[in-house]
PyMOL Python script that loads the backbone (N, CA, C, O; Angstrom):
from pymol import cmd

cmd.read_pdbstr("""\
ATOM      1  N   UNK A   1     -38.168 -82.312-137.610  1.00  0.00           N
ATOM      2  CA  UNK A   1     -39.195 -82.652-138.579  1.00  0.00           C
ATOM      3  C   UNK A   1     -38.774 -83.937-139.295  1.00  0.00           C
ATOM      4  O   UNK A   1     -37.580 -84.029-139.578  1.00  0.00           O
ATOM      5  N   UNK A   2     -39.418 -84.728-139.557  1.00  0.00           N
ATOM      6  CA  UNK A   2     -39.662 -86.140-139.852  1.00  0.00           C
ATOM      7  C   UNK A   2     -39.155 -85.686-141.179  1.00  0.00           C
ATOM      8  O   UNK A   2     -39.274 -84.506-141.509  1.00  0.00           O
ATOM      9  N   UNK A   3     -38.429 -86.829-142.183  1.00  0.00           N
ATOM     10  CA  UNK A   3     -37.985 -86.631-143.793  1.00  0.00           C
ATOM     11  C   UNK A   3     -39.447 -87.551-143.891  1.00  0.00           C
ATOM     12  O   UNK A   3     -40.237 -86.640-144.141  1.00  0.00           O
ATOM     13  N   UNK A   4     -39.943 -88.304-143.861  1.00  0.00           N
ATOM     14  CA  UNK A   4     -40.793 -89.089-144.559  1.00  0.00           C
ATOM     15  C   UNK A   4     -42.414 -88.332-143.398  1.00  0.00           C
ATOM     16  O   UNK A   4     -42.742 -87.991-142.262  1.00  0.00           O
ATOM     17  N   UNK A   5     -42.979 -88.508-145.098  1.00  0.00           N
ATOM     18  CA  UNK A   5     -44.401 -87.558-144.542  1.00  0.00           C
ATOM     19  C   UNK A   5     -45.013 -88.784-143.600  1.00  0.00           C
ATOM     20  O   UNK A   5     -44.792 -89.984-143.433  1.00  0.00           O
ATOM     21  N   UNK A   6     -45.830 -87.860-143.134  1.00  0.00           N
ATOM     22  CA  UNK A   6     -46.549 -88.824-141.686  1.00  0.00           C
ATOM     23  C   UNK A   6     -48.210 -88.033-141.622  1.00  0.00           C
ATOM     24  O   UNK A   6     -48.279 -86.846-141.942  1.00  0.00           O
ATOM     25  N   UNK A   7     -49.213 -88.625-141.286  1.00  0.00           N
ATOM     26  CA  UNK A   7     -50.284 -88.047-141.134  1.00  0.00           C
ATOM     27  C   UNK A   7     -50.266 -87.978-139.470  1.00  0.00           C
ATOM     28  O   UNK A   7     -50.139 -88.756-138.525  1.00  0.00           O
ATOM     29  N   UNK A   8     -50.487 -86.476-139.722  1.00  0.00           N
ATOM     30  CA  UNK A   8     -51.223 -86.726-137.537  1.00  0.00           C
ATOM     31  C   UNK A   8     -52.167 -87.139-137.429  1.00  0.00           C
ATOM     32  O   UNK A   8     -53.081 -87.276-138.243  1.00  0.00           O
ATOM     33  N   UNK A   9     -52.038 -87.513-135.937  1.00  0.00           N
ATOM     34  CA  UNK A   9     -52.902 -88.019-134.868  1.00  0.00           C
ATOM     35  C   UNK A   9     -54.362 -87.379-135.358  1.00  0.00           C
ATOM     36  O   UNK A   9     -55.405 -88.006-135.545  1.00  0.00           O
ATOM     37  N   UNK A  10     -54.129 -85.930-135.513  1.00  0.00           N
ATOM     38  CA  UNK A  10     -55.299 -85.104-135.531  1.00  0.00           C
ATOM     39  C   UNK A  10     -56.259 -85.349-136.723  1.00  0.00           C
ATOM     40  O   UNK A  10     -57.488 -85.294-136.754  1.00  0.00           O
ATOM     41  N   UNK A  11     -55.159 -85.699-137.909  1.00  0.00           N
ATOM     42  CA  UNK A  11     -56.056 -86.110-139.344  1.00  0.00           C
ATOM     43  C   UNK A  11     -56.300 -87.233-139.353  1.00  0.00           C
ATOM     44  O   UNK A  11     -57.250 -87.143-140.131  1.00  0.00           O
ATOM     45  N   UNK A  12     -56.236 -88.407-139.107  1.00  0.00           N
ATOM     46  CA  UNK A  12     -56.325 -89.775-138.869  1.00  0.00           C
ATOM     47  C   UNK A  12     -58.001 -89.682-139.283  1.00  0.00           C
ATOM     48  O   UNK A  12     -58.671 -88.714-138.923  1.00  0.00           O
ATOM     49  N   UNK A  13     -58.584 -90.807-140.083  1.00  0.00           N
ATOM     50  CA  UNK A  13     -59.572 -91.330-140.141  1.00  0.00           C
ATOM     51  C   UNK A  13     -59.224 -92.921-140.535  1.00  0.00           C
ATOM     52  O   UNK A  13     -58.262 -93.543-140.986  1.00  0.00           O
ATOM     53  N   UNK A  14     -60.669 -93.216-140.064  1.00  0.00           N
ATOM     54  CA  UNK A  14     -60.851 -95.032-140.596  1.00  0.00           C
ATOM     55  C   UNK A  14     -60.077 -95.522-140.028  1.00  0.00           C
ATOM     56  O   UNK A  14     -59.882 -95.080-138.896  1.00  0.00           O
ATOM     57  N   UNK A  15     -59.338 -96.543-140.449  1.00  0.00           N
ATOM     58  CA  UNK A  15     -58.253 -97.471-140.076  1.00  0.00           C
ATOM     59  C   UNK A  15     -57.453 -96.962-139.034  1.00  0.00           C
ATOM     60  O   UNK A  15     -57.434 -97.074-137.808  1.00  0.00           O
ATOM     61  N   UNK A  16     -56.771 -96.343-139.926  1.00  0.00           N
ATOM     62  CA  UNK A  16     -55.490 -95.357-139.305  1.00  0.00           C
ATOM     63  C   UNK A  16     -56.044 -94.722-137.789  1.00  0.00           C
ATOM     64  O   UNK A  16     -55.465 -95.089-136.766  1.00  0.00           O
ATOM     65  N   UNK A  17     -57.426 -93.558-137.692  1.00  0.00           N
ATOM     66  CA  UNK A  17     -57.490 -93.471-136.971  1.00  0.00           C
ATOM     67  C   UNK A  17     -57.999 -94.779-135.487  1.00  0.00           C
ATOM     68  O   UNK A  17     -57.722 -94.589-134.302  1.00  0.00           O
ATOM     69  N   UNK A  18     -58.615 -95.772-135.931  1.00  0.00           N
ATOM     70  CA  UNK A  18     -58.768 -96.927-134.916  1.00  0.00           C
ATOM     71  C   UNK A  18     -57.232 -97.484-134.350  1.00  0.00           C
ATOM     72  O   UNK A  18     -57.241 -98.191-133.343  1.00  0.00           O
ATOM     73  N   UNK A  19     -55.828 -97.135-135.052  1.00  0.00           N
ATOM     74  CA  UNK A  19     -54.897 -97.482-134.943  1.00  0.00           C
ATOM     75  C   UNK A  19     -54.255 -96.684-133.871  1.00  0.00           C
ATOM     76  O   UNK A  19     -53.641 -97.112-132.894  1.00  0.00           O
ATOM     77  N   UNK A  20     -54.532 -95.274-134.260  1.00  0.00           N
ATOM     78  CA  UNK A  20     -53.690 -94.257-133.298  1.00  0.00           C
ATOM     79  C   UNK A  20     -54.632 -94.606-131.707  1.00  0.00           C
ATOM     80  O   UNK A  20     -54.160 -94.664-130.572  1.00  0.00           O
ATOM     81  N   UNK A  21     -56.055 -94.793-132.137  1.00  0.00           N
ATOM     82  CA  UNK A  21     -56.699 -94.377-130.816  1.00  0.00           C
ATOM     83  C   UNK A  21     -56.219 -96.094-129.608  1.00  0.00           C
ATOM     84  O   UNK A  21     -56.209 -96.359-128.406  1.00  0.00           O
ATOM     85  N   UNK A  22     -55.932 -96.747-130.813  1.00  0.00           N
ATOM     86  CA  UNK A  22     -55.346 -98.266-129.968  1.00  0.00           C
ATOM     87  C   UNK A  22     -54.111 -97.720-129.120  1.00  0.00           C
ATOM     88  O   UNK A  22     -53.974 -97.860-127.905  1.00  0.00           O
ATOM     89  N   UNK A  23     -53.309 -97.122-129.922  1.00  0.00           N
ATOM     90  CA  UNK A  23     -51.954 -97.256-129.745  1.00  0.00           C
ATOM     91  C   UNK A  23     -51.980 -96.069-128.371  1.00  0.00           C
ATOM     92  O   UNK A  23     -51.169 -96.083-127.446  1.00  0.00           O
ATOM     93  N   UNK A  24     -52.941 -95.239-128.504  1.00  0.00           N
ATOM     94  CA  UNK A  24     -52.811 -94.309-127.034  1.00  0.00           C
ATOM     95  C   UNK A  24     -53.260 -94.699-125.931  1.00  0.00           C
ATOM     96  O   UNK A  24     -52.943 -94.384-124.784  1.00  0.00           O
ATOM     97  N   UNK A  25     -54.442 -95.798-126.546  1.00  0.00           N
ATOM     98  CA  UNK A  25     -54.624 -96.842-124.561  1.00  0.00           C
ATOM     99  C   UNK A  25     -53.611 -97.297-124.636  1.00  0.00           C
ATOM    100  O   UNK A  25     -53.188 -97.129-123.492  1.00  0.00           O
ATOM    101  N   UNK A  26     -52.777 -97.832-125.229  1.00  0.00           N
ATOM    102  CA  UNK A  26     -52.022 -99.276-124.718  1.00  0.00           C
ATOM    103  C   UNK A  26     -50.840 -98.593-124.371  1.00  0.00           C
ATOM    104  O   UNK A  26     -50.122 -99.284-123.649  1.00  0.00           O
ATOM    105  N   UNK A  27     -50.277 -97.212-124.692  1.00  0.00           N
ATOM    106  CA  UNK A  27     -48.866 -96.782-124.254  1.00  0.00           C
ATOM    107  C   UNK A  27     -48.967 -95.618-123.998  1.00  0.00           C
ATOM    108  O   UNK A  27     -47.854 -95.130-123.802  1.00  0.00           O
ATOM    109  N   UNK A  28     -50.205 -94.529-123.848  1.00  0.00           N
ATOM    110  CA  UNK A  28     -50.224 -93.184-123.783  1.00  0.00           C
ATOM    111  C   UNK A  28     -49.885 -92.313-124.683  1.00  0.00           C
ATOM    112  O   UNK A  28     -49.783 -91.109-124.446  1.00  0.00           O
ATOM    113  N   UNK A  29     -49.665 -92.892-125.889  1.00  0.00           N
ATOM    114  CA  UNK A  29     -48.430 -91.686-126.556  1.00  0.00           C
ATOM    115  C   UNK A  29     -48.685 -92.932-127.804  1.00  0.00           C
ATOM    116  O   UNK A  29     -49.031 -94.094-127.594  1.00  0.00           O
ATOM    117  N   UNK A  30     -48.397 -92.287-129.132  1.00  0.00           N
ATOM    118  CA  UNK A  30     -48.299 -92.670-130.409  1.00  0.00           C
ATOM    119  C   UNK A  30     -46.552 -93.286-130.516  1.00  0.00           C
ATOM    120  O   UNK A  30     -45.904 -92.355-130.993  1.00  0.00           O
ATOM    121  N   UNK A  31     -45.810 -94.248-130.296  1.00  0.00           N
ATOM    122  CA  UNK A  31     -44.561 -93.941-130.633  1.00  0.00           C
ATOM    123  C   UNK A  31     -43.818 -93.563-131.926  1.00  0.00           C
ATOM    124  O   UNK A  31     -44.629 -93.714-132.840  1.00  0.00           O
ATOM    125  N   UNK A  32     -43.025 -93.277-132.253  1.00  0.00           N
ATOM    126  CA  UNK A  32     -42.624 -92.787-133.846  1.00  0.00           C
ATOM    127  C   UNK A  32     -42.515 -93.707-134.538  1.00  0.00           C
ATOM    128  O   UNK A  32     -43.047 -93.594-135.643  1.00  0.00           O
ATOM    129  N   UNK A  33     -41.849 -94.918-134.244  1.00  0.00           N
ATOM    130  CA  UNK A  33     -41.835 -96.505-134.922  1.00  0.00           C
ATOM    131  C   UNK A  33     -43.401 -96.947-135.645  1.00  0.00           C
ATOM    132  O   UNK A  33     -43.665 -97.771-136.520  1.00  0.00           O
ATOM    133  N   UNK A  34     -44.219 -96.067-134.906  1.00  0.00           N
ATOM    134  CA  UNK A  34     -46.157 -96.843-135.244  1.00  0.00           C
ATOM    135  C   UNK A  34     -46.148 -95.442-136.265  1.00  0.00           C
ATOM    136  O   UNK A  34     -46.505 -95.703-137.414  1.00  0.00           O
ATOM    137  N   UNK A  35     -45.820 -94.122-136.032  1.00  0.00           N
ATOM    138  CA  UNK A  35     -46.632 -92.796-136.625  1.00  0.00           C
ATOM    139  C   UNK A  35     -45.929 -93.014-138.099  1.00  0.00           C
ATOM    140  O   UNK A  35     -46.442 -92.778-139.193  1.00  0.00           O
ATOM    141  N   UNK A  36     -44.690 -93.500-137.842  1.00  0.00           N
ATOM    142  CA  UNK A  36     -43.977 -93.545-138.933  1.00  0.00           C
ATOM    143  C   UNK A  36     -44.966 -94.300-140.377  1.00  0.00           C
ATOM    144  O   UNK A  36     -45.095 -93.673-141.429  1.00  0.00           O
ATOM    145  N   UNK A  37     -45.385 -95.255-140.236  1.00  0.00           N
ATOM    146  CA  UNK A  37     -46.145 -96.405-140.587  1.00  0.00           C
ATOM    147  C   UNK A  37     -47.863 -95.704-140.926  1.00  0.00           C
ATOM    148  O   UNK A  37     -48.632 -96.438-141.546  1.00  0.00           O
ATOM    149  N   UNK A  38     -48.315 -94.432-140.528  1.00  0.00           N
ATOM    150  CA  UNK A  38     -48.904 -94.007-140.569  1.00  0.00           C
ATOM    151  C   UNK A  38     -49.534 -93.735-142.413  1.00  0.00           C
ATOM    152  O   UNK A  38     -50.696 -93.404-142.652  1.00  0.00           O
ATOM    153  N   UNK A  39     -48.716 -93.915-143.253  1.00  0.00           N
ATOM    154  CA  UNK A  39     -49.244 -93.418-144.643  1.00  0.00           C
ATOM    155  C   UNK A  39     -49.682 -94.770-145.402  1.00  0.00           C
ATOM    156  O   UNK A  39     -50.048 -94.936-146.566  1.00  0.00           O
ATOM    157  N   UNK A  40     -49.510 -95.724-144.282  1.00  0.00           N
ATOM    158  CA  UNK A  40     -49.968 -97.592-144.701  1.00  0.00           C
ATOM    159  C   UNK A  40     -50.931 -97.903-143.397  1.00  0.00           C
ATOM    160  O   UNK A  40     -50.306 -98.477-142.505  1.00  0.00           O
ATOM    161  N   UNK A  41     -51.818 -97.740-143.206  1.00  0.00           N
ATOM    162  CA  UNK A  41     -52.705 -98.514-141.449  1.00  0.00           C
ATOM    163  C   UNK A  41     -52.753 -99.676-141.736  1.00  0.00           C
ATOM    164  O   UNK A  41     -53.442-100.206-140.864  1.00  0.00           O
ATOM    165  N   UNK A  42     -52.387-100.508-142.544  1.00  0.00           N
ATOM    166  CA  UNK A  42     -52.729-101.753-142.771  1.00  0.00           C
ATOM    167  C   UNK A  42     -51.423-102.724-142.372  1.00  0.00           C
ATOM    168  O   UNK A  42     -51.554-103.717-141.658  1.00  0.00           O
ATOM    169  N   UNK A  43     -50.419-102.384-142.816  1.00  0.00           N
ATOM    170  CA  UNK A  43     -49.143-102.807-142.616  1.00  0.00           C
ATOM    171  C   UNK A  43     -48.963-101.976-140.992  1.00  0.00           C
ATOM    172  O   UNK A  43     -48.681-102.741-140.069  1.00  0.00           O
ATOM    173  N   UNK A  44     -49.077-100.850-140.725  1.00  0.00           N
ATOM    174  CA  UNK A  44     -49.343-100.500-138.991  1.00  0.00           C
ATOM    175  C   UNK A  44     -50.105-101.703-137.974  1.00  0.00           C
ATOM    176  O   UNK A  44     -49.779-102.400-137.014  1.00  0.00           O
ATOM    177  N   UNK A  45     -51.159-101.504-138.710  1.00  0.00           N
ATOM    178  CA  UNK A  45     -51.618-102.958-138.163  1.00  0.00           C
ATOM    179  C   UNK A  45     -50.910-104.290-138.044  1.00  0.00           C
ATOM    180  O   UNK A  45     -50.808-104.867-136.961  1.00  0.00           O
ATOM    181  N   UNK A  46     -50.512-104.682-138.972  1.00  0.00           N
ATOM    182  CA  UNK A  46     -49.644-105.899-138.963  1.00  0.00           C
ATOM    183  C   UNK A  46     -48.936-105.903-138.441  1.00  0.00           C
ATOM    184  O   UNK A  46     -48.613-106.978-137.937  1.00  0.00           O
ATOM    185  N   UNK A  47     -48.105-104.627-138.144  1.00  0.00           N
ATOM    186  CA  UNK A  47     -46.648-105.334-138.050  1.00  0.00           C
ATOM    187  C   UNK A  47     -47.061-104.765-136.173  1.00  0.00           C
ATOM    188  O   UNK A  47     -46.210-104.950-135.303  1.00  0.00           O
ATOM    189  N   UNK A  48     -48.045-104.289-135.926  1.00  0.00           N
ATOM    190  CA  UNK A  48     -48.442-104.510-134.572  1.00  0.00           C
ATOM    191  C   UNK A  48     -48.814-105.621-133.973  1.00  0.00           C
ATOM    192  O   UNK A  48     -48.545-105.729-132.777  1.00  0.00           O
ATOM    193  N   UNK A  49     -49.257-106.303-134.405  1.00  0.00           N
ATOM    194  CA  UNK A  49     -49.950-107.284-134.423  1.00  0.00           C
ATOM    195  C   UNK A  49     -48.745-108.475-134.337  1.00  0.00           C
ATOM    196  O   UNK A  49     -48.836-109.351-133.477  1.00  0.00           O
ATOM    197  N   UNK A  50     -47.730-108.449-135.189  1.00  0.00           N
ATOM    198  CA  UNK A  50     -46.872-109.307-135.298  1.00  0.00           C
ATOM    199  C   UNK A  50     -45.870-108.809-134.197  1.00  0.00           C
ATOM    200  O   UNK A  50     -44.876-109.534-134.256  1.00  0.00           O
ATOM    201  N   UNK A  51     -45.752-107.976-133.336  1.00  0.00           N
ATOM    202  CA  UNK A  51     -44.600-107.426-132.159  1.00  0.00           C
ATOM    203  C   UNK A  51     -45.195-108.019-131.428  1.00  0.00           C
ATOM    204  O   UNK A  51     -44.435-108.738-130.780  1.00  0.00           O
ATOM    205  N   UNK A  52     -47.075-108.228-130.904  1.00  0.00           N
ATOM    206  CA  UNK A  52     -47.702-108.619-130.044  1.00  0.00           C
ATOM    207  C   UNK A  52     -47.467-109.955-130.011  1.00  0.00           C
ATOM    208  O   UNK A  52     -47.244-110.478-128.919  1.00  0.00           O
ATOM    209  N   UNK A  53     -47.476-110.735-131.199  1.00  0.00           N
ATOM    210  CA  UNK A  53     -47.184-112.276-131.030  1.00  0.00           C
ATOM    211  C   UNK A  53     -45.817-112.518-130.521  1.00  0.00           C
ATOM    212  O   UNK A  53     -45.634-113.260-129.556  1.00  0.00           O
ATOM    213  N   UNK A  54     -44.729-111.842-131.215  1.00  0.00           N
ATOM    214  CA  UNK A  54     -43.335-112.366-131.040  1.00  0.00           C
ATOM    215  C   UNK A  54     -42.653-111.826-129.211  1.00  0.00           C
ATOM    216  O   UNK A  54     -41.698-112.325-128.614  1.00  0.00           O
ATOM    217  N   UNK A  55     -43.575-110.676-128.743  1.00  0.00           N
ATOM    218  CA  UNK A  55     -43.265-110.122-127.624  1.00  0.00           C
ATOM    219  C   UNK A  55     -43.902-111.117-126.829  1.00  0.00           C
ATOM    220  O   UNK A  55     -43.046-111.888-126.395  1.00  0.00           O
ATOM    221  N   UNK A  56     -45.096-111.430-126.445  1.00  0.00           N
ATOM    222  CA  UNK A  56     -46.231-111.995-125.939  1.00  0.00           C
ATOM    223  C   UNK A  56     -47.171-113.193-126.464  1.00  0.00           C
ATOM    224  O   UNK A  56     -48.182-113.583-125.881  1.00  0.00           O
ATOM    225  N   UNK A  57     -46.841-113.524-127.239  1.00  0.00           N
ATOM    226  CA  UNK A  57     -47.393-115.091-127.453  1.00  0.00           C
ATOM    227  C   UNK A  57     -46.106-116.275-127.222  1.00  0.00           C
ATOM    228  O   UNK A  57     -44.878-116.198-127.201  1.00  0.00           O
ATOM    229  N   UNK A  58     -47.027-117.305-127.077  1.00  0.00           N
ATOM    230  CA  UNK A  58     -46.468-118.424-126.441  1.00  0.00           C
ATOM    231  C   UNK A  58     -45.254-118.343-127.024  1.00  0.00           C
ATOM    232  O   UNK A  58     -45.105-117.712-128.071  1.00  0.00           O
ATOM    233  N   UNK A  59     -44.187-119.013-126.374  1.00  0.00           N
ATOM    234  CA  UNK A  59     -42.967-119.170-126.986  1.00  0.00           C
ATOM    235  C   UNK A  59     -42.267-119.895-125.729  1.00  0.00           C
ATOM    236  O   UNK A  59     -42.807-119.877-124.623  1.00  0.00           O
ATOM    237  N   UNK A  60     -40.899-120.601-125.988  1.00  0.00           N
ATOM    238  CA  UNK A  60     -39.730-121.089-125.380  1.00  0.00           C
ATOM    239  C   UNK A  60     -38.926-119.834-124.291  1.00  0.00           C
ATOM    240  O   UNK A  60     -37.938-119.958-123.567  1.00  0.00           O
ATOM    241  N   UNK A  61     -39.650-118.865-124.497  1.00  0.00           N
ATOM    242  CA  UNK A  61     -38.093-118.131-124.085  1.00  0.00           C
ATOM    243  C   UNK A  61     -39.472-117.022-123.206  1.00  0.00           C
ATOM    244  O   UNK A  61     -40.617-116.946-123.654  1.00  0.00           O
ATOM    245  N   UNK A  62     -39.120-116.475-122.272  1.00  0.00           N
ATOM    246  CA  UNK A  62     -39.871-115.731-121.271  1.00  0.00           C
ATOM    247  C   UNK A  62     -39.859-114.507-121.765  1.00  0.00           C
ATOM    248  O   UNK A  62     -38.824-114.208-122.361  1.00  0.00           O
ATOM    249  N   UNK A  63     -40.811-113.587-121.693  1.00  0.00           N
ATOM    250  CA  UNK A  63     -40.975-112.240-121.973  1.00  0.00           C
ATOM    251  C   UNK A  63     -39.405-110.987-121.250  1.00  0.00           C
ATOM    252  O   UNK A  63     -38.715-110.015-121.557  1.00  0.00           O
ATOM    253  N   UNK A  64     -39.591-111.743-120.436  1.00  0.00           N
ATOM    254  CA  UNK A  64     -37.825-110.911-120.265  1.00  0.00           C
ATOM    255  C   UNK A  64     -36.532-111.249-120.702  1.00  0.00           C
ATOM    256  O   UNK A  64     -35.531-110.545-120.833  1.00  0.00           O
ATOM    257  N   UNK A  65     -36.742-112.575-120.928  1.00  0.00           N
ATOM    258  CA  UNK A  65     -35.179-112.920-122.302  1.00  0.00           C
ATOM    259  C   UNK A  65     -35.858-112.581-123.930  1.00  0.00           C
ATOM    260  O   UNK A  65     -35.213-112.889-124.932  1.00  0.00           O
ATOM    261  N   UNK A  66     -37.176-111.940-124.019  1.00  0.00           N
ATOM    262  CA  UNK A  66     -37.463-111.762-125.285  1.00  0.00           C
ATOM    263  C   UNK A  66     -37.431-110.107-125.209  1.00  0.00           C
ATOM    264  O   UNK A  66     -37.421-109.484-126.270  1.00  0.00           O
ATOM    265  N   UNK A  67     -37.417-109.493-124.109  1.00  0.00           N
ATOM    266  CA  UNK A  67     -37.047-108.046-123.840  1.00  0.00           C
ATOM    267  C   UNK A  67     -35.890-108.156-123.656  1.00  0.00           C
ATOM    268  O   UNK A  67     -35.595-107.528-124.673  1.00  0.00           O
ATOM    269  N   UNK A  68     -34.828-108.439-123.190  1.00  0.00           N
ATOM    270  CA  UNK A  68     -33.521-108.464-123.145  1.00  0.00           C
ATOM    271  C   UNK A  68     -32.762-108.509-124.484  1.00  0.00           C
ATOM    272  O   UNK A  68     -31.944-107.672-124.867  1.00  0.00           O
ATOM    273  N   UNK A  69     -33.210-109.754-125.215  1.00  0.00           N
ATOM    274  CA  UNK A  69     -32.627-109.827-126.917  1.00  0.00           C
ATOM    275  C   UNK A  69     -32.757-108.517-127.658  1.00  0.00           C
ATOM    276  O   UNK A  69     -31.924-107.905-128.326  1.00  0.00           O
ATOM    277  N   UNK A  70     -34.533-108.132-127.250  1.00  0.00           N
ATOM    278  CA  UNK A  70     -34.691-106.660-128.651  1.00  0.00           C
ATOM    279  C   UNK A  70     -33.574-105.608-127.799  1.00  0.00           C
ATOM    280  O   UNK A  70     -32.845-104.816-128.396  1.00  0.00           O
ATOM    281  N   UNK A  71     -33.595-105.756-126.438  1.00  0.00           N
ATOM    282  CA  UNK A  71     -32.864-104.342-126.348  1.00  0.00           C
ATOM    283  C   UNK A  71     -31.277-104.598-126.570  1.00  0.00           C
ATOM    284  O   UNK A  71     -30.583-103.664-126.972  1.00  0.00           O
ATOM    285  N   UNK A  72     -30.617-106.070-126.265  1.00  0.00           N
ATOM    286  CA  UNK A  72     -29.771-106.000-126.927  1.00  0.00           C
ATOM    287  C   UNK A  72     -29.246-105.686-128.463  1.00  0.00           C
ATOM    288  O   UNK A  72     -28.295-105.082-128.958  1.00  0.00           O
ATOM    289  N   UNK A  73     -30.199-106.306-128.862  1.00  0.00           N
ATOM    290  CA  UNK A  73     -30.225-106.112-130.880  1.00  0.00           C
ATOM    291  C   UNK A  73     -30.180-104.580-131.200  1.00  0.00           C
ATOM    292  O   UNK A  73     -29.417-103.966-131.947  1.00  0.00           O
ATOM    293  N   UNK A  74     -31.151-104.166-130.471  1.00  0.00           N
ATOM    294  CA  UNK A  74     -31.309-102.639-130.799  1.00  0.00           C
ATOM    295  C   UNK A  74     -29.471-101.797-130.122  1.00  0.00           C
ATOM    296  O   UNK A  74     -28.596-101.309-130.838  1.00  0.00           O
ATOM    297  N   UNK A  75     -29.472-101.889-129.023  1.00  0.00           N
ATOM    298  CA  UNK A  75     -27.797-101.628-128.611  1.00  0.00           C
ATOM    299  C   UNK A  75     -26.660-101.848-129.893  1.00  0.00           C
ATOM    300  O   UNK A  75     -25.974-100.975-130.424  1.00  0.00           O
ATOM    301  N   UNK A  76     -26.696-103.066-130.147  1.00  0.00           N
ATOM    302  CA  UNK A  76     -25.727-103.529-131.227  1.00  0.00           C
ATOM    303  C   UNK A  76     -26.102-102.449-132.733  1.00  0.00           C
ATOM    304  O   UNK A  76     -25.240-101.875-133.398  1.00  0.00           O
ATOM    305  N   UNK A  77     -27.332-102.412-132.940  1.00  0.00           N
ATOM    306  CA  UNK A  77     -27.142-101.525-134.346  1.00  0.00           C
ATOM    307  C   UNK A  77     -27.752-100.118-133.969  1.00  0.00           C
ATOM    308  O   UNK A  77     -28.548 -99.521-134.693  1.00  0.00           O
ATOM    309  N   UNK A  78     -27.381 -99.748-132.994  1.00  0.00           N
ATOM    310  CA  UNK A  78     -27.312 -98.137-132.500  1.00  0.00           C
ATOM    311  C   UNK A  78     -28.632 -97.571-132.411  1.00  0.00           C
ATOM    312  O   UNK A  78     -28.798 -96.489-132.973  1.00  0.00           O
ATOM    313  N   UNK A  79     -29.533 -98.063-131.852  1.00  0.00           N
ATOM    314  CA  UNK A  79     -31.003 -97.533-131.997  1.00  0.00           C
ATOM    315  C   UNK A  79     -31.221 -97.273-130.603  1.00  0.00           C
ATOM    316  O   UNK A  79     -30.732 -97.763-129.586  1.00  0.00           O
ATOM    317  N   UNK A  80     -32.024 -96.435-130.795  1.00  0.00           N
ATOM    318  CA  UNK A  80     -33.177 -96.462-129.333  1.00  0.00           C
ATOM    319  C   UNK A  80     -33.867 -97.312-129.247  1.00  0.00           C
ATOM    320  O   UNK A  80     -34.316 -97.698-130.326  1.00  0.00           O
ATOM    321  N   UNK A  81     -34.433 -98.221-127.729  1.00  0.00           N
ATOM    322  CA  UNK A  81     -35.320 -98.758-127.514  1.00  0.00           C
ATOM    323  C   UNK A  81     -36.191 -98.407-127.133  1.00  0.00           C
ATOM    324  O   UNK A  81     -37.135 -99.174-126.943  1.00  0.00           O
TER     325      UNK A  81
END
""", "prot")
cmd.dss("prot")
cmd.show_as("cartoon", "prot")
cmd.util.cbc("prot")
cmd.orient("prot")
């Protein structure tokens, strides 16, 4: 059980719910990093929005040295990717 409250999938309206129903085309599954974010849809939004640019918008460096860095970063301070 989660320490920080979270609204489900199931209660979701407005925002929030246009957020969850995004987040299940694009990956099948809500991940905990987005549900977490769930008691703000607005900042969910954003900071989706801002993974999409820094993952996938133009840049110097190819989508697999920009997947390689997060999963290194994430390795170094003990997280799951």
């Amino acid at each position: 059980m989660p320490w920080i409250k979270q609204i489900s999938i199931q209660e979701a309206t407005g925002l929030l719910k246009a957020q969850f129903d995004a987040a299940l085309k694009r990956a099948g599954r809500v991940w905990h990093i987005v549900h977490i974010m769930s008691l703000n849809p607005r900042a969910m939004r954003d900071s989706i929005a801002f993974y999409a640019t820094i993952m996938m918008g133009e840049s110097p460096l190819s989508r697999v040295q920009r997947e390689m860095l997060a999963t290194v970063v994430s390795f170094e301070n003990h997280c799951y990717y």
